[in-house]
C-alpha positions as CSV (number, residue, x, y, z in Angstrom):
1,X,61.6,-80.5,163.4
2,X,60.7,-83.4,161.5
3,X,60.2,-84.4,157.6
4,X,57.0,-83.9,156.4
5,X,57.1,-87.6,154.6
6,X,59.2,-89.1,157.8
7,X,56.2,-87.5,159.7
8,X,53.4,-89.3,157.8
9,X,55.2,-92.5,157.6
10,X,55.3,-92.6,161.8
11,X,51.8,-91.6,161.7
12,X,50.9,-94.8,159.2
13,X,53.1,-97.4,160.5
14,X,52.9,-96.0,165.1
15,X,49.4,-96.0,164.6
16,X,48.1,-99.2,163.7
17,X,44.3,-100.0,163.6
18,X,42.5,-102.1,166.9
19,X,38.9,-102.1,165.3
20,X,36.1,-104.3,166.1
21,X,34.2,-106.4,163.8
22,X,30.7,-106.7,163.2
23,X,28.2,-108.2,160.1
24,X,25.9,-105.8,157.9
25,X,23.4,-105.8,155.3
26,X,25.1,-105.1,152.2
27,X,22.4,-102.1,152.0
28,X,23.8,-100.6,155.2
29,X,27.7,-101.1,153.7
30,X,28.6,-98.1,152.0
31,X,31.9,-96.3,152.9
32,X,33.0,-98.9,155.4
33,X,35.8,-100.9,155.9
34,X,35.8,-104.9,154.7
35,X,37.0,-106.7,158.0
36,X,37.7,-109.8,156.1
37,X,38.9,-111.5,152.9
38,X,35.9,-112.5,150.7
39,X,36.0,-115.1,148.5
40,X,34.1,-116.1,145.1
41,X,30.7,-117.8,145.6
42,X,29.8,-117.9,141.7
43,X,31.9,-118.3,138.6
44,X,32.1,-115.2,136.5
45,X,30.3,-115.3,133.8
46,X,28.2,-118.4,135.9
47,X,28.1,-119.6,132.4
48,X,29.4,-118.7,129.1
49,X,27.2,-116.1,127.3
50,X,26.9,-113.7,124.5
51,X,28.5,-110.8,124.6
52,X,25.9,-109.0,121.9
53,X,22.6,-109.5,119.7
54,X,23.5,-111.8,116.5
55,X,24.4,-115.2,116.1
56,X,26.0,-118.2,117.3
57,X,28.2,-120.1,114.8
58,X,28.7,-123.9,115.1
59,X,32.2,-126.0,114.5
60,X,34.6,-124.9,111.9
61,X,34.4,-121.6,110.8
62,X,36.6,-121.8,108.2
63,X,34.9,-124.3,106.5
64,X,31.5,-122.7,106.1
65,X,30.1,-120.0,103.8
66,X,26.7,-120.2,105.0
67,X,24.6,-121.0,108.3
68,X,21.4,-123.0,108.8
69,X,19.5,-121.1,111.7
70,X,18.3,-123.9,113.6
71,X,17.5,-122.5,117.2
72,X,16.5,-119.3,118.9
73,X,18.1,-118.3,122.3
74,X,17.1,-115.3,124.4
75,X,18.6,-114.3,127.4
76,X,17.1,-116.7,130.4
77,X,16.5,-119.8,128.4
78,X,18.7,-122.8,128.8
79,X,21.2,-124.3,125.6
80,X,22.4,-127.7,127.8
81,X,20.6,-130.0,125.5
82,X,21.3,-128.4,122.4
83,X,24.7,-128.7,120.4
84,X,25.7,-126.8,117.0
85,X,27.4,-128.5,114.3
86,X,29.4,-127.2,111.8
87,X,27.5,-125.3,109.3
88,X,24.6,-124.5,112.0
89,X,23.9,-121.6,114.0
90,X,21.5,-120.2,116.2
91,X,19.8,-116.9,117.0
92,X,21.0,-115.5,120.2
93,X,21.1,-112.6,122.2
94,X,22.8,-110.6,124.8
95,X,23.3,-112.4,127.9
96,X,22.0,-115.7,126.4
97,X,23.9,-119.1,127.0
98,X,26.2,-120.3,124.6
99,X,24.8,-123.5,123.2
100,X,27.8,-126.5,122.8
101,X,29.7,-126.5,119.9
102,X,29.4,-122.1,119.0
103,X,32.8,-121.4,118.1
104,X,32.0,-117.5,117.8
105,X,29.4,-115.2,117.9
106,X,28.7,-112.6,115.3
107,X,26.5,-109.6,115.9
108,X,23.5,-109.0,113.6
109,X,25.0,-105.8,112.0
110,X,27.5,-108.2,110.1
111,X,25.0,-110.9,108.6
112,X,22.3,-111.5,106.1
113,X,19.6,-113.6,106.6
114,X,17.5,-115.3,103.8
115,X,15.2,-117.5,105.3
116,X,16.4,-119.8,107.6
117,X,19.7,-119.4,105.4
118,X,22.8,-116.7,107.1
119,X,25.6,-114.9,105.4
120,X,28.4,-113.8,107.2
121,X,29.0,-110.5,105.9
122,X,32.7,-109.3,108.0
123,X,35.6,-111.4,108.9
124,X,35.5,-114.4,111.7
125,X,37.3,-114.6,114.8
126,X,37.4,-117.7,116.9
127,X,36.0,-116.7,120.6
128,X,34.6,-113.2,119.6
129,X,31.2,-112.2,121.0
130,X,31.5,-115.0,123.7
131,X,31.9,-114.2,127.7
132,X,33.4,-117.5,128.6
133,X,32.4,-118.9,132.2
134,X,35.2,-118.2,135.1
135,X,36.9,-115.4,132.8
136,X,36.7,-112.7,135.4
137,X,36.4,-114.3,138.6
138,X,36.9,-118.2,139.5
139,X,34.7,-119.7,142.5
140,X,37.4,-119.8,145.3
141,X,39.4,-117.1,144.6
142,X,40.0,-114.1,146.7
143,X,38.3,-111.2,144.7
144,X,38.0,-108.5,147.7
145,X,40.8,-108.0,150.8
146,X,40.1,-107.2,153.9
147,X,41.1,-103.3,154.5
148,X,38.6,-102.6,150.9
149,X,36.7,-99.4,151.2
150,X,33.5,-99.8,149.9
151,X,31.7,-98.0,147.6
152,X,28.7,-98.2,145.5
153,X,30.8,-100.4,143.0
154,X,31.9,-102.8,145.5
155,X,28.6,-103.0,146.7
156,X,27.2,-104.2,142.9
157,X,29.7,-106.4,142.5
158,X,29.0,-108.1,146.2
159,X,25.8,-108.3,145.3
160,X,26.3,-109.9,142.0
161,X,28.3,-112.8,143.7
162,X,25.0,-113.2,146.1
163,X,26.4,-111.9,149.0
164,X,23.7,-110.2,151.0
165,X,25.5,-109.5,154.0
166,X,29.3,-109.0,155.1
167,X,32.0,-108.1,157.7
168,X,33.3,-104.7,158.1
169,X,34.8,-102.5,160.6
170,X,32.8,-100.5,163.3
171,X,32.9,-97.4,162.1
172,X,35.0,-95.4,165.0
173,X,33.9,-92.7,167.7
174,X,35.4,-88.8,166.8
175,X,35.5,-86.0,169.1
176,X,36.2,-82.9,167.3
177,X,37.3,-79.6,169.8
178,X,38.4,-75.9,169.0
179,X,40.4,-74.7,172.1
180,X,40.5,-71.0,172.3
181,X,38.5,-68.2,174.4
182,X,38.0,-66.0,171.3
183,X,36.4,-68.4,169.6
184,X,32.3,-68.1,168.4
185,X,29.9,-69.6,166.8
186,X,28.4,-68.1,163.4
187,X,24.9,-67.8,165.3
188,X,26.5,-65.6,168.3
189,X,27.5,-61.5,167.6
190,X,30.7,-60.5,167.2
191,X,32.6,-58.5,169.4
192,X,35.7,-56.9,170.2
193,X,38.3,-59.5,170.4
194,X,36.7,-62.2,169.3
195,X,36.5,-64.6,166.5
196,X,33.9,-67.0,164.9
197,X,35.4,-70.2,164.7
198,X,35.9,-71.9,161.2
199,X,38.5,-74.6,162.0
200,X,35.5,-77.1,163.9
201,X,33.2,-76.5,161.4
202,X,35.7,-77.6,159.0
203,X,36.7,-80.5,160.8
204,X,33.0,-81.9,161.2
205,X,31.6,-81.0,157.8
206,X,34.8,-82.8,155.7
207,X,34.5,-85.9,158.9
208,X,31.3,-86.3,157.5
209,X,31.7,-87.7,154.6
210,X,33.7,-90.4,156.7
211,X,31.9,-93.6,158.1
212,X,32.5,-93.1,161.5
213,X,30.3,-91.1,164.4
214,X,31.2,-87.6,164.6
215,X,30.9,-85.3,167.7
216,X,31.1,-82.0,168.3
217,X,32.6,-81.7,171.5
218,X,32.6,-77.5,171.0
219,X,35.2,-75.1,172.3
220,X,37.9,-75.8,174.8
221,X,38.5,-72.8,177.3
222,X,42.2,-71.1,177.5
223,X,42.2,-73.2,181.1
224,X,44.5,-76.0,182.1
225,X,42.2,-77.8,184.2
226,X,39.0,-77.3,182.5
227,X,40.8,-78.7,179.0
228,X,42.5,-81.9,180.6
229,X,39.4,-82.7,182.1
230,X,37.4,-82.7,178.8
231,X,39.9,-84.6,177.1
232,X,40.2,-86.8,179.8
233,X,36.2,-87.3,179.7
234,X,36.4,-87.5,175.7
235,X,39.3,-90.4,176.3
236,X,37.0,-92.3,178.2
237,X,34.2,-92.1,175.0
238,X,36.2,-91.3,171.9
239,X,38.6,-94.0,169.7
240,X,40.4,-90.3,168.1
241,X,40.0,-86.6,169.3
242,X,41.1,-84.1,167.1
243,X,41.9,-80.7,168.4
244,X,42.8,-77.6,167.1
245,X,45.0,-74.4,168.1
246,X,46.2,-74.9,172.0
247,X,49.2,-77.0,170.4
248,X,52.0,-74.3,170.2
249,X,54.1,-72.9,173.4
250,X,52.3,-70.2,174.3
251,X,50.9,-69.7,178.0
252,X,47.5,-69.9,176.9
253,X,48.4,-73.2,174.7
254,X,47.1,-76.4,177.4
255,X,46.1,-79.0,174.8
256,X,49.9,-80.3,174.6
257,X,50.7,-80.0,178.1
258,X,47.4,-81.7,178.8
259,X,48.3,-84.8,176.5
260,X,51.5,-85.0,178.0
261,X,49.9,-85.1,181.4
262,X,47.3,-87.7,180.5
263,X,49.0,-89.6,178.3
264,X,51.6,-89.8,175.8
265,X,53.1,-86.5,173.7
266,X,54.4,-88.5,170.2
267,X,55.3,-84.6,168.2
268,X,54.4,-81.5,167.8
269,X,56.5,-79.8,165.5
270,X,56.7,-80.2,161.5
271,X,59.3,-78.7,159.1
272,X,56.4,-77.7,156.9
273,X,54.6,-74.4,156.0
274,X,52.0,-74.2,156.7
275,X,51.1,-76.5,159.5
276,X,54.5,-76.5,162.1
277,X,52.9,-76.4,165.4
278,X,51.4,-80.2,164.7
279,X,51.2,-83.0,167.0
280,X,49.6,-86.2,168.2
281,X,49.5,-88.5,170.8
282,X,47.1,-90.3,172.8
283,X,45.2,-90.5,175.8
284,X,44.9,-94.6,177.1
285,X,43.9,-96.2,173.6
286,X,42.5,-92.9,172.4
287,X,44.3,-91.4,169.7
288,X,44.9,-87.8,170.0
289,X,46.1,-85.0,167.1
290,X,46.3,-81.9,167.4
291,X,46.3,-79.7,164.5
292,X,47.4,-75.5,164.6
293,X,45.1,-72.8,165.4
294,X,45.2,-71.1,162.2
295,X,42.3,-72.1,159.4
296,X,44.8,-72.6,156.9
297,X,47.3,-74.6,158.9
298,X,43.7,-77.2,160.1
299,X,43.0,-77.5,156.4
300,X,46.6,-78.7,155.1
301,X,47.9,-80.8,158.1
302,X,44.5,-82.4,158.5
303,X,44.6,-83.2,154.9
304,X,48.2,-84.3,154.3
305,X,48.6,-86.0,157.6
306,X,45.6,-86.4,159.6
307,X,42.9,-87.7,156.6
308,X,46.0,-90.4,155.6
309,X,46.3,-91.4,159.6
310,X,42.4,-91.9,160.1
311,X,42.4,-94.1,156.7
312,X,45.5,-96.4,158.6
313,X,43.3,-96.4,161.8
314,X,39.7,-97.3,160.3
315,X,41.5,-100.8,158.6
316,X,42.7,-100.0,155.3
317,X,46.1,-100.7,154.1
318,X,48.9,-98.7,154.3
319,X,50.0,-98.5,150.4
320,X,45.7,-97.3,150.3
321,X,46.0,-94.3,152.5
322,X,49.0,-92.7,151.0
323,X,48.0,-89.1,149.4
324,X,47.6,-88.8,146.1
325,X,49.8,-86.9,143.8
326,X,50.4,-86.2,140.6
327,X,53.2,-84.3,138.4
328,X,51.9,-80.9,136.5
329,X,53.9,-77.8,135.0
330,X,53.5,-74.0,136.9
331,X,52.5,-71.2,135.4
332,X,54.4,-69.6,138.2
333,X,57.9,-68.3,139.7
334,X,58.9,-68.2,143.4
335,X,61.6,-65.2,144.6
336,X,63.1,-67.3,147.5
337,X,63.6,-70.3,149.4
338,X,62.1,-71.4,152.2
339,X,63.4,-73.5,154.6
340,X,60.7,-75.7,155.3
341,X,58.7,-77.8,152.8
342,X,55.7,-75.3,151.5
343,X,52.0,-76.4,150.6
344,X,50.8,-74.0,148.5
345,X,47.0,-73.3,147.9
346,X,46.7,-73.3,143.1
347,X,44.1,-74.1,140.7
348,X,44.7,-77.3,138.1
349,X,44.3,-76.0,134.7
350,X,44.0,-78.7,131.9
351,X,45.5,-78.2,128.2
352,X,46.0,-79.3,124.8
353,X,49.3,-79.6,126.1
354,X,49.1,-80.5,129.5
355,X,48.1,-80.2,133.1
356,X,49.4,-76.6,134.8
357,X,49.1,-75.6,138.2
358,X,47.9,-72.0,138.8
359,X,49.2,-70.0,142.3
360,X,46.2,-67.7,143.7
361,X,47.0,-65.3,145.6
362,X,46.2,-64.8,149.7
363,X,48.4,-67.3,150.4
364,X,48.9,-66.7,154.7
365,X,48.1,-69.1,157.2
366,X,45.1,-67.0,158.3
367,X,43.6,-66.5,154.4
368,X,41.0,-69.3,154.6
369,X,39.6,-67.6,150.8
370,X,41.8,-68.9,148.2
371,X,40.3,-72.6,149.2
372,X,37.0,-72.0,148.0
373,X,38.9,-71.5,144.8
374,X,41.8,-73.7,145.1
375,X,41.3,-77.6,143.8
376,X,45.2,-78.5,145.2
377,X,47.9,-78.3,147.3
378,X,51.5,-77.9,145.1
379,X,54.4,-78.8,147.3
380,X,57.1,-76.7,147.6
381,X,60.5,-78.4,149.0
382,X,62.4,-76.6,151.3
383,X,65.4,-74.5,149.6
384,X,64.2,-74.5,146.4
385,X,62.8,-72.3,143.5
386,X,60.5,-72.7,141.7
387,X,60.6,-71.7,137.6
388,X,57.9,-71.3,135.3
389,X,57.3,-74.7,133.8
390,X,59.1,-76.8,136.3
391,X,57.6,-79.6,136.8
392,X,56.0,-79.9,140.0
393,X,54.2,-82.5,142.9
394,X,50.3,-81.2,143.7
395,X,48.0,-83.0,145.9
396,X,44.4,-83.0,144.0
397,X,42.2,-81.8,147.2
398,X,39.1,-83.9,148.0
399,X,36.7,-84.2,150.7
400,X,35.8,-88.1,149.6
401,X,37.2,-90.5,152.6
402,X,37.9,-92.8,149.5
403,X,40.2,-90.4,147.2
């Protein structure tokens, strides 16, 4: 069995993107993938500006007591022809250009004005108030890499260096299947030996919130022939199917056999709990994985393994798709070891004195409740206890592509 860490770097660094490229409108770009480096079009600030509402001082500060206003500035108007000398200032406000020779800027709060006459009325710093032009971003400079997920923030600040449209990634073509003869849907009766199937609607509802097109390719039957023909037909469509139960060794389990068959078996066994009966592979250029049966196992391989993999394959950067953890104390004891690394389902519970990590109970493979309650996934390595207030790894869960 393998490493759950050795397993997710072979699934980052084996599976490397082949996307095509294609030009949006920057209204059509949110949640896709940049295709390309973009550069700076426009010095930021374009020009230097105020920072606030006051007043812009001319020359030497030190060697003035008092201000002649001579000039009035709003935001929009243009200072080129005009230049302050020292012991003049001007009226400015936010956003408006610095006239030549402003040395600092001082917001209204902190004056007195008599006339055309100002008093400075708190201590003077060269530069303050002032956004000077090229501070953030200098024309020519790479300010966005290629692999950039983009979200409503990117978007602004695309727009605010005039870009209207840009190159991303075509989003990619997902088949999701269940595989299983029990299995119904929540609009069909229950009966005897039967089951409604949670794990597809789980799959298609967090996919979602992805980029890319999502199918619902429904239920695979408990037939050999009948599965590898509808993932070879899915193969021929799809850039990634995503499968789950079938995976394990049972005589009723096809999917693995049938990837083996069509294509190329990479793993299907993890040293993790829950989630060991894992795999993926891939079908010609499709990429294949197959996730366990049970609703439990879908939800923590699929985010520990598979959400990671489909970040890699849509164009962003390895270091980007990583899964996010953080360090937070228990409130908990375990009895006894287990030999394979554990993902437990707990609640985050902010302090005065910290972040602790809550255990709920229900805790087996099958126990899909404690997730409507559970905000993370504390890992458990193998062979080891934990104590109350250990420190501990948890994986925040999310159902945002981006986090």
């Amino acid at each position: 069995m393998l490493d759950y860490y050795q397993a997710l770097h072979n699934l980052l660094t084996q599976n490397t993107p082949s996307l095509t490229k294609q030009t949006v409108p920057l209204t059509e770009a949110d949640r896709l993938i940049l295709a390309e480096n973009l550069t700076v079009q426009y010095d930021t600030p374009f020009f230097s500006n105020s920072a606030m509402d006051g007043y812009a001082l001319g020359g030497d500060i030190d060697a003035c007591q008092e201000w002649t206003i001579i000039h009035r500035i709003a935001a929009g108007d243009t200072a080129q022809s005009m230049t302050l000398k020292t012991g003049e200032a001007a009226r400015i406000f936010t956003g408006a250009p610095i006239p030549e020779g402003t040395i600092a800027v001082i917001q209204q709060e902190n004056t007195e004005v008599n006339g055309n006459i100002l008093t400075v009325t708190s201590t003077l710093r060269k530069g303050q108030n002032i956004r000077y032009q090229a501070e953030e971003l200098k024309k020519g400079d790479v300010f966005l890499s290629s692999g950039q997920y983009i979200t409503p923030a990117v978007i602004a600040l695309l727009a605010s260096q005039g870009y209207a449209e840009i190159p991303v990634f075509k989003p990619l073509t997902i088949y999701v299947f269940s595989t299983g003869n029990e299995l119904l849907n929540p609009e069909e009766p229950l009966t005897a030996g039967k089951i409604y199937d949670a794990n597809r609607y789980l799959l298609l509802s967090w996919l979602k919130q992805t980029p890319h097109q999502i199918i619902d390719a429904g239920t695979l039957p408990d037939n050999k022939e009948a599965t590898e023909q509808a993932l070879s037909d899915a193969s021929q469509k799809a850039d990634i199917i995503i499968t789950s139960g079938g995976v394990s060794v049972g005589e009723e389990d096809h999917v693995h056999t049938a990837i083996t068959k069509l294509g190329k078996l990479t793993l299907w066994k993890l040293a993790i709990k829950p989630g060991k009966p894992f795999a993926w592979g891939e079908i010609d250029n499709t990429t294949v994985f197959m996730l366990p049966g049970n609703p439990v196992s879908t939800f923590v391989t699929f985010q520990q393994l598979v959400v990671p993999a489909l970040k890699r394959l849509s164009g962003i950067d390895i270091e980007q798709c990583m899964p996010k953890a953080i360090m937070a104390k228990a409130t908990f004891s375990t009895k006894k070891t287990q030999s394979r690394k554990e993902f437990l389902r707990v609640q985050l519970q902010p302090s005065a004195t910290g972040l602790y990590v809550k255990l709920l109970s229900h805790q087996g493979s099958a126990m899909l409740s404690a997730f409507t309650q559970a905000d993370a996934l504390a890992e458990i390595p193998e062979n080891t206890l934990v104590h109350e207030n250990d420190y501990i790894k948890v994986y925040p869960l999310s159902y945002n592509f981006n986090t």
